[in-house]
C-alpha positions as CSV (number, residue, x, y, z in Angstrom):
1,X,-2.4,-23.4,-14.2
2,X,-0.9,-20.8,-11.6
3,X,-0.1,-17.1,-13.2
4,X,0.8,-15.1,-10.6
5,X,1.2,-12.4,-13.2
6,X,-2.2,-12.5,-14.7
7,X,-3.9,-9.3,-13.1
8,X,-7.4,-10.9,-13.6
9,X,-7.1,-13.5,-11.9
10,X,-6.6,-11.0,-9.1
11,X,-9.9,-9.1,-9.9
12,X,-11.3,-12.3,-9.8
13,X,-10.0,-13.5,-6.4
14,X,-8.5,-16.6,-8.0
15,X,-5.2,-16.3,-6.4
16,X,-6.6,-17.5,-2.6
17,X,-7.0,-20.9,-3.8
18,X,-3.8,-20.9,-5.5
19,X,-1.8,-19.5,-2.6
20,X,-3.3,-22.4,-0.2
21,X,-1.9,-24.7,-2.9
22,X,1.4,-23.6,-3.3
23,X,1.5,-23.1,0.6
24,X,1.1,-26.6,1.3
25,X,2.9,-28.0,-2.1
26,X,5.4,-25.6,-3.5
27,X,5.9,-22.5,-1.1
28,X,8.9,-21.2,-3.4
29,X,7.6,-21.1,-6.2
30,X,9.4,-21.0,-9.8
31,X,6.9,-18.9,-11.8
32,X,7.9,-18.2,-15.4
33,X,6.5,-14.8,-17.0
34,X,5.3,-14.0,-20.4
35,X,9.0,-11.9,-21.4
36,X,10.9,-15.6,-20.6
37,X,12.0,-14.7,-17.4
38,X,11.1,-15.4,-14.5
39,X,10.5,-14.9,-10.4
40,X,10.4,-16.7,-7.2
41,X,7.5,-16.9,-5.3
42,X,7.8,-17.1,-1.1
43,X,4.5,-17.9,0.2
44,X,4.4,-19.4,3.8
45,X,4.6,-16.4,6.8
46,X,7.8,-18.1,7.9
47,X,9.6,-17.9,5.0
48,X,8.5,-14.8,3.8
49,X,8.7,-12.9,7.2
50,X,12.0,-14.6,7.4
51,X,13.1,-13.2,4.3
52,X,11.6,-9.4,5.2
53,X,14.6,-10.1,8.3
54,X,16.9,-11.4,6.2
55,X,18.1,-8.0,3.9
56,X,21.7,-9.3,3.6
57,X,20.6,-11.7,1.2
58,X,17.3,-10.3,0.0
59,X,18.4,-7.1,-1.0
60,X,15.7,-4.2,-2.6
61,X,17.7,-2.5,-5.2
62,X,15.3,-4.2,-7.9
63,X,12.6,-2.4,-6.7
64,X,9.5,-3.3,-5.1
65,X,7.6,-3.8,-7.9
66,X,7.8,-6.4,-10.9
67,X,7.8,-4.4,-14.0
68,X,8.0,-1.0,-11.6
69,X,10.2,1.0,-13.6
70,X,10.7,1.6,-17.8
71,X,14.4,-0.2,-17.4
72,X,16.4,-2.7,-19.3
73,X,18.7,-4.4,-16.5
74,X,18.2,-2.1,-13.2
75,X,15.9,-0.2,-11.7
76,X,16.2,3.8,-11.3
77,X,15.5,4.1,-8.3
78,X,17.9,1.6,-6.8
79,X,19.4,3.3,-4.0
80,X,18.1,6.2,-4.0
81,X,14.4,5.5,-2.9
82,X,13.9,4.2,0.3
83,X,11.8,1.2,-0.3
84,X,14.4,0.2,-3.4
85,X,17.8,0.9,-1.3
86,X,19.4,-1.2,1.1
87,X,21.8,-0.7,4.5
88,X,23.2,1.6,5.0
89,X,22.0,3.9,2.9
90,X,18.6,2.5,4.1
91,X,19.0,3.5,7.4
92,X,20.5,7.0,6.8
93,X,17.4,7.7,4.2
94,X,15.3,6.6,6.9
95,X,16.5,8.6,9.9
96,X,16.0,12.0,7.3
97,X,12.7,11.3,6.4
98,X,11.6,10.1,9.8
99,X,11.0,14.2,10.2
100,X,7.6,13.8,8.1
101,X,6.3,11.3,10.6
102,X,7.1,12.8,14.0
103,X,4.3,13.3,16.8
104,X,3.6,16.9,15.7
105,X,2.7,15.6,11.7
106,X,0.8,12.8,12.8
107,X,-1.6,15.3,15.0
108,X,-1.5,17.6,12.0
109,X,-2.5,14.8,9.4
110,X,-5.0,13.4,11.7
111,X,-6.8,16.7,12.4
112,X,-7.2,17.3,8.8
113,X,-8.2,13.5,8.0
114,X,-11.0,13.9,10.7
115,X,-12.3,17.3,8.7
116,X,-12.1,15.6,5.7
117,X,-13.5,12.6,6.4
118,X,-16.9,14.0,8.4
119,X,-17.7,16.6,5.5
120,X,-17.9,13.6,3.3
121,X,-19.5,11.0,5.4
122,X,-21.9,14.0,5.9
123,X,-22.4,14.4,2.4
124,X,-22.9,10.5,2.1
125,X,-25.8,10.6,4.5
126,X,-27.2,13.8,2.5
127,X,-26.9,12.1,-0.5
128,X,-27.9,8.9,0.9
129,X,-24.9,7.2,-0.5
130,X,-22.0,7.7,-2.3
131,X,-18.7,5.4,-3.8
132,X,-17.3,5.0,-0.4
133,X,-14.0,4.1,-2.3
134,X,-13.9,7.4,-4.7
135,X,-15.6,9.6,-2.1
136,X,-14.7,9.0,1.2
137,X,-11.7,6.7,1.1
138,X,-9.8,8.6,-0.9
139,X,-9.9,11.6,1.8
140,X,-7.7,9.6,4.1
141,X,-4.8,10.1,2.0
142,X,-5.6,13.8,0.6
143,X,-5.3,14.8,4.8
144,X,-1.7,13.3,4.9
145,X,-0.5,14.8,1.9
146,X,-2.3,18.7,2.7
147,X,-0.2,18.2,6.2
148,X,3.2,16.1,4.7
149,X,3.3,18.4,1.3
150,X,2.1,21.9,2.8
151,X,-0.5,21.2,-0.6
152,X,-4.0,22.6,-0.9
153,X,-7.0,19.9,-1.2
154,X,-7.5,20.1,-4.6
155,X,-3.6,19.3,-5.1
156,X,-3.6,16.7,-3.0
157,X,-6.6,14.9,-5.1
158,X,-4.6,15.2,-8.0
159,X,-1.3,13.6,-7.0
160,X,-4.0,10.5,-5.9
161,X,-5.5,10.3,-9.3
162,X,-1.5,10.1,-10.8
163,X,-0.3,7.1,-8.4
164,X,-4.2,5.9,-9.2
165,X,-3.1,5.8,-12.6
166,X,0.4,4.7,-12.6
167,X,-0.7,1.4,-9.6
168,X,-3.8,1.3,-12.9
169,X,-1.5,1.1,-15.7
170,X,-3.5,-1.8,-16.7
171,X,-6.5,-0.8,-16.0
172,X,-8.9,0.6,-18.4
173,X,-11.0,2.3,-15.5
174,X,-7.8,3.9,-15.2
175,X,-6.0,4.8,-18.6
176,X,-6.5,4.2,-22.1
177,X,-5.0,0.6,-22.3
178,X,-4.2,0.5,-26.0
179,X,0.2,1.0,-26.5
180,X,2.8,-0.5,-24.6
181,X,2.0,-0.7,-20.9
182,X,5.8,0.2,-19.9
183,X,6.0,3.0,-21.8
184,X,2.2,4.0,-20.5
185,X,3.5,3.4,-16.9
186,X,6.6,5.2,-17.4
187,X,4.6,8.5,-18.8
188,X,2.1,8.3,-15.7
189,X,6.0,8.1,-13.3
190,X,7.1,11.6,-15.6
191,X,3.9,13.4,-14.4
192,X,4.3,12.6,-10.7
193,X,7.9,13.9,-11.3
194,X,6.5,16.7,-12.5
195,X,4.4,17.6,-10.1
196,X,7.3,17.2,-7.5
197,X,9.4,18.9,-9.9
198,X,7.2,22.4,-8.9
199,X,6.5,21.5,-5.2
200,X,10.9,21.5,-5.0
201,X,11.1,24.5,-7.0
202,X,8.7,26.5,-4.4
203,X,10.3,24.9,-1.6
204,X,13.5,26.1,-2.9
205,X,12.6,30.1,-2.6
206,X,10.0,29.4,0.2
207,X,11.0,26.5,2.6
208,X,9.0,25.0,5.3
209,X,8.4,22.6,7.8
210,X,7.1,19.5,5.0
211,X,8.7,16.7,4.0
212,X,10.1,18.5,0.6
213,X,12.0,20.9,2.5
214,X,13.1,18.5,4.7
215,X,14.6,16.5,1.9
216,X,16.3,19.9,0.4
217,X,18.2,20.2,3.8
218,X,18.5,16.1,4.5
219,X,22.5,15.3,4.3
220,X,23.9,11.3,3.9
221,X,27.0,11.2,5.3
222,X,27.8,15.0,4.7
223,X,26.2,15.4,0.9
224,X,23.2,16.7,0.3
225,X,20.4,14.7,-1.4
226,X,20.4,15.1,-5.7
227,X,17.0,16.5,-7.2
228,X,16.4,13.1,-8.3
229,X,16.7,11.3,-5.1
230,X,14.5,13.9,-3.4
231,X,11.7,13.4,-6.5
232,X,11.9,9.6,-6.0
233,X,11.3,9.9,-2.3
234,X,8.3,11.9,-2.6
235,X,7.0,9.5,-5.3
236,X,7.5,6.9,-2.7
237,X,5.7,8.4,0.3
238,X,3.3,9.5,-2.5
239,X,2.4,5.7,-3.8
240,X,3.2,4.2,-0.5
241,X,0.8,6.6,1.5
242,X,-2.1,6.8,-1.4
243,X,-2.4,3.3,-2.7
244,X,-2.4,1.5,0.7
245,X,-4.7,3.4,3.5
246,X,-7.6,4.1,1.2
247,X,-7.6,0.6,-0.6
248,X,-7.4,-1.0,3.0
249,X,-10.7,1.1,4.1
250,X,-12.5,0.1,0.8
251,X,-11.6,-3.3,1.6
252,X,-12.3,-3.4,5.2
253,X,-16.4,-1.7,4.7
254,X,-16.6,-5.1,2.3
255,X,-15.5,-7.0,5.0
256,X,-17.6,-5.5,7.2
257,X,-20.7,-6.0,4.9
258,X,-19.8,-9.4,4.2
259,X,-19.4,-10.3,7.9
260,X,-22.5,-8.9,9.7
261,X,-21.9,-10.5,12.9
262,X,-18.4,-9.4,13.2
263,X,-19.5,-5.5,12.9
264,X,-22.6,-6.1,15.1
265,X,-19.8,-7.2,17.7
266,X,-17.6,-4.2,16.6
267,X,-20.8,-2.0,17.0
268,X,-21.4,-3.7,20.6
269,X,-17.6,-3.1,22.0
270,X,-15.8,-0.2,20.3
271,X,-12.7,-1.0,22.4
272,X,-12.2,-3.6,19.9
273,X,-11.4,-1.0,16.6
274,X,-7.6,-1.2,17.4
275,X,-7.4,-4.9,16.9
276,X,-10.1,-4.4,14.4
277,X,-7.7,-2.4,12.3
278,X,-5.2,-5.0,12.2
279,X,-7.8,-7.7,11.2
280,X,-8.9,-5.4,8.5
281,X,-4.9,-4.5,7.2
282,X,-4.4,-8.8,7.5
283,X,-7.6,-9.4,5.8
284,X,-7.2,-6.5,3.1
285,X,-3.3,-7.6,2.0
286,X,-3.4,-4.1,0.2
287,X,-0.2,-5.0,-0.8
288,X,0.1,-8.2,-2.1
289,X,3.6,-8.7,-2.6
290,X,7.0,-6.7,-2.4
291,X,10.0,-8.4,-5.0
292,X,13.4,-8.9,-3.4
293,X,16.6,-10.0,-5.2
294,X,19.0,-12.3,-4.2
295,X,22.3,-11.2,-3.3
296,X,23.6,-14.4,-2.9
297,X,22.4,-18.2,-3.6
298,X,20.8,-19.4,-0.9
299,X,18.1,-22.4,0.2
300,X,14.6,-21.5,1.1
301,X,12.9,-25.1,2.0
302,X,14.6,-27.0,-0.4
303,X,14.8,-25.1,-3.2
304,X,18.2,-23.2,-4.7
305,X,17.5,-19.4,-5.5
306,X,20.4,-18.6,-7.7
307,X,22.7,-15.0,-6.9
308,X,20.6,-12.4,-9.1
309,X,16.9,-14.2,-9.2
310,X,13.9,-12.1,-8.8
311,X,12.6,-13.0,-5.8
312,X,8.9,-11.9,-4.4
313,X,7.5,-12.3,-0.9
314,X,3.9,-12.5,-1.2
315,X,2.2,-10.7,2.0
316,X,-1.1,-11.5,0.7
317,X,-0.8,-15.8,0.8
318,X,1.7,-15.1,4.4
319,X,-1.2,-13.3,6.3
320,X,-3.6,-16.7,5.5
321,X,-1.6,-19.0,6.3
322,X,-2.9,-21.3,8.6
323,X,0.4,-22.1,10.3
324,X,-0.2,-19.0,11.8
325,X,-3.1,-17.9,11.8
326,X,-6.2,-20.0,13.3
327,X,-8.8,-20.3,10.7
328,X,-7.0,-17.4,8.6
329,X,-10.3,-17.3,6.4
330,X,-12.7,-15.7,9.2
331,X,-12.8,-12.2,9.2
332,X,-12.7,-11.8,13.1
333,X,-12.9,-8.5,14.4
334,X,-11.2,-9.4,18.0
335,X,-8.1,-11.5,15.9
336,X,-5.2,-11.7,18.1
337,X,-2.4,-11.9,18.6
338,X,-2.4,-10.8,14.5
339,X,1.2,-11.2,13.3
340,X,0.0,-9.7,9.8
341,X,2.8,-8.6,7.3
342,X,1.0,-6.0,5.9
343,X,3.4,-3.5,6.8
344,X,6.0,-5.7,6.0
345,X,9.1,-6.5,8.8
346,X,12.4,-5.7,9.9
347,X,14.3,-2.6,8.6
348,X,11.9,-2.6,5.7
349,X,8.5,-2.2,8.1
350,X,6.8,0.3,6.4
351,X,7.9,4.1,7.5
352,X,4.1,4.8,7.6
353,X,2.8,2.5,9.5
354,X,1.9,4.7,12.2
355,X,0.4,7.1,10.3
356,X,-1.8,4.5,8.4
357,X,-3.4,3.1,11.9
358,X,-4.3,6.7,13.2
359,X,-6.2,7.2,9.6
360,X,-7.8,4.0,9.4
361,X,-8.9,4.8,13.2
362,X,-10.0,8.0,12.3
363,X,-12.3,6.9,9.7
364,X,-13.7,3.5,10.9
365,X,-14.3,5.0,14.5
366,X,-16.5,7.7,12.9
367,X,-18.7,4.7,10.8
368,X,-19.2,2.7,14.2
369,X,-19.4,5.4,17.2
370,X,-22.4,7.9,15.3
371,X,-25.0,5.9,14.7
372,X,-24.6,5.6,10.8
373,X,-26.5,2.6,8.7
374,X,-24.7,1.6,5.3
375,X,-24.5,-1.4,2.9
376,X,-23.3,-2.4,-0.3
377,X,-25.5,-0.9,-3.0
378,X,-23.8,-1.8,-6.5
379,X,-20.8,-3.9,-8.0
380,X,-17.9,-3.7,-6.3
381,X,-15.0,-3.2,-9.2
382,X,-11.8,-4.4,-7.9
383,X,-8.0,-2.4,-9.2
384,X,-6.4,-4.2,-12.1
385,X,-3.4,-4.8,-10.5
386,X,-2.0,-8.1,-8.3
387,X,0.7,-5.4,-7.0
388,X,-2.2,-3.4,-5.0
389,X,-5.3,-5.2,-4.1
390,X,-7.5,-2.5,-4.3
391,X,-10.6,-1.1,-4.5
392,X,-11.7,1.5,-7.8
393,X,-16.0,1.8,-6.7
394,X,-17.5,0.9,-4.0
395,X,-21.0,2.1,-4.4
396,X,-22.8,2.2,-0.7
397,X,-25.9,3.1,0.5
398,X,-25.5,4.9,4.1
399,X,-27.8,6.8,6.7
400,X,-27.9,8.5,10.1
401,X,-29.8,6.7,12.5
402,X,-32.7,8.2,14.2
């Protein structure tokens, strides 16, 4: 049977062969869930990437995550976080926080992602190895938020172990599993707050140039943002930024590992790492799905999603589908063109997207351009989760060549 909400499957990998299923027999999928209710499931690129375009009718106030919030009827954040609000407020929320990611940030970020990221490659090869997804991955965020949040390192490592934990809620690598997982998720979501609480209260008596103080002064049509729209929109550059990038690079050095001949050929021609990258975010799928709900009842091929279903566009079956993509299970370095959704689409396109190329450049230029030998050295353990597709160890071997 297909559960799409049975996380272990996920850690498996069992949900490929269900996807190419459903893609080719049901591709809106009806799939009930263990409370009675229930979700649709949009699984071909063309109807997913044609829902993404279509926010009229697939609205976001439901939040982007089944189960993401501790709510009876509606989520909390509806409206008022970017990824859970819809036009216009959408667009206004946008346009403020498009400050954080301006040309000036991104060369800030990426100057501190490039320290970061050859101290602990450097360490690696002292070492002789390290988890590459606990160790060196995790540096790619840490570098956006010392530069977004004006936050010293250790800071910054500590707001990544909270979203760890709160993307983990079901995983015992994670948290102690035992209790009710909403109310375990919903404790992890109060300390994030909390530690956004502080940054707002600093930035209140000393304001900057970072993204809190730019929310303190942000104005929608003339009112200034509430505390709790300005703690939800750093919780969502937070998650967004932490639980994507590093996950993708974990997944991409598998990849890589797995595929041999693909990074011999990336070795041979490093003018390939841009459309690399994109191979690596399509393969990846960090983000497996975002949910949608309908605003109004509407046909998707053939089937009648009522006004008010759950609706979820799955980014992870869309970027193999072989209506798209030629032989969507090679991992080909030199892919294009690569219509991935990993970013998602339309007004929706993830705000970061930028900032997630120029880190994932960062880091996979420096594993191909010096000369460095690594491989796989111990079990890869896979996140919990069939929300993030991620990566908790990676254990790697890795060397300077002589």
């Amino acid at each position: 049977m297909i559960d799409l909400t049975d996380v272990d499957a996920f850690v498996r990998g069992d949900y490929q062969p269900w996807f190419s299923w459903l893609r080719e027999n049901d591709p809106v999928h009806w799939q009930e869930s263990a409370d009675g209710s229930g979700f649709w499931a949009l699984t071909r690129h063309v109807d997913v990437s044609s829902a993404y375009l279509d926010h009229g009718t697939f609205r976001s106030f439901g939040g982007a995550m089944l189960g993401g919030s501790y709510r009876n009827e509606a989520d909390t954040a509806a409206g008022r976080m970017l990824v859970s609000s819809d036009p216009p407020r959408h667009r206004l929320l946008r346009q403020q926080m498009h400050g954080a990611f301006v040309p000036q940030m991104l060369a800030s970020v990426a100057a501190r992602v490039s320290v970061l990221v050859e101290a602990a490659i450097a360490r690696a090869v002292h070492d002789g190895g390290c988890d590459f997804a606990t160790q060196i991955a995790t540096e790619l965020p840490a570098g956006a938020l010392m530069s977004m949040l004006d936050v010293g390192h250790g800071d910054a490592h500590s707001l990544i172990g909270m979203t760890r934990r709160m993307i983990g809620f079901r995983d015992s690598s994670y948290v102690q599993t035992s209790g009710d997982d909403r109310l375990r998720l919903a404790s992890i979501q109060s300390e994030i707050f909390d530690f956004f609480y502080d940054l707002i209260s600093m930035r209140r008596k000393r304001p900057g140039s970072d993204l809190v103080s730019m929310l303190l002064t942000a104005e929608l049509n003339g009112r200034r943002l509430t505390e709790e729209d300005i703690l939800y929109n750093c919780m969502n550059v937070a998650v967004g930024g932490n639980e994507t990038t590093s996950h993708t690079a974990s997944s991409g050095m598998v990849a890589l590992a797995e595929n041999p001949g693909q990074y011999a050929r990336l070795l041979k021609d490093p003018t390939l790492l841009d459309v690399a990258i994109n191979e690596i975010l399509r393969w990846s799928s960090t983000n497996a799905y975002v949910q949608r709900v309908a605003a109004r009842d509407v046909e998707v091929a053939g089937r009648t999603i009522r006004q008010g279903d759950a609706v979820t566009l799955w980014n992870v079956s869309a970027n193999y589908d072989p209506e798209q993509f030629v032989d969507p299970r090679l991992f080909d370095v030199g892919r294009a063109p690569n219509r991935h959704l990993s970013y998602g689409s339309g007004v929706h396109r993830c705000i970061g997207a930028m900032l997630a190329h120029l880190e994932l450049s960062i880091l996979f230029r420096k594993l191909t351009a010096d000369g460095l030998r690594w491989e796989v050295s111990g079990s890869v353990r896979r996140v919990r989760s069939n929300f993030i597709l991620g990566i908790s160890s990676l254990p790697i071997r890795i060397t300077a060549s002589s």
